[in-house]
N, C-alpha and C positions, 0 to 999 in steps of 0.2 A: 773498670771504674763504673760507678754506678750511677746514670744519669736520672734529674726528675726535673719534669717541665710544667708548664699550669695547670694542664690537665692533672697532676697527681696533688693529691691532698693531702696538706701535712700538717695542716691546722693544729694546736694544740699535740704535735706530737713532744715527746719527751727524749732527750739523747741522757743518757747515763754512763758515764768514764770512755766514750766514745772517741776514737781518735780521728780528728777531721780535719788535720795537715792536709795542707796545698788542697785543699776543698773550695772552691766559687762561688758567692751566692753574687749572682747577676738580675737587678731588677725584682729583689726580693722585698715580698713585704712582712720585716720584722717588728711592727709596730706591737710593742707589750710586751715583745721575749725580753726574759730574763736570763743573765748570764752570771754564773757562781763558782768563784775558783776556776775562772778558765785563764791560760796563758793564749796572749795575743801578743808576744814577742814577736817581730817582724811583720805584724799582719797591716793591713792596706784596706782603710777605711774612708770613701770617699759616699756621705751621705747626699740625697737630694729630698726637699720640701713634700710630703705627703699630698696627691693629688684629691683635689675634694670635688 
């Protein structure tokens, strides 16, 4: 499995028909992703306040 931690930059990356079951984002910051036609059937969504 393929791990990426702060040091790796994924800024503006792009996922296309990518399959990312049972995948983690821990302390990520998704602020602007868009998401389109994705399935989040069972997924676990626990947001926190943007630190300014």
């Amino acid at each position: 499995m393929a791990s990426f931690t702060r040091s790796d930059d994924l800024r503006g990356a792009v996922f296309t028909e990518v399959d990312l079951t049972g995948a983690r984002f821990d302390g990520a910051d998704l602020r602007g992703a868009v998401l389109r036609g994705v399935d989040l059937a069972g997924a676990e969504i626990d947001a926190r306040s943007a630190q300014t």
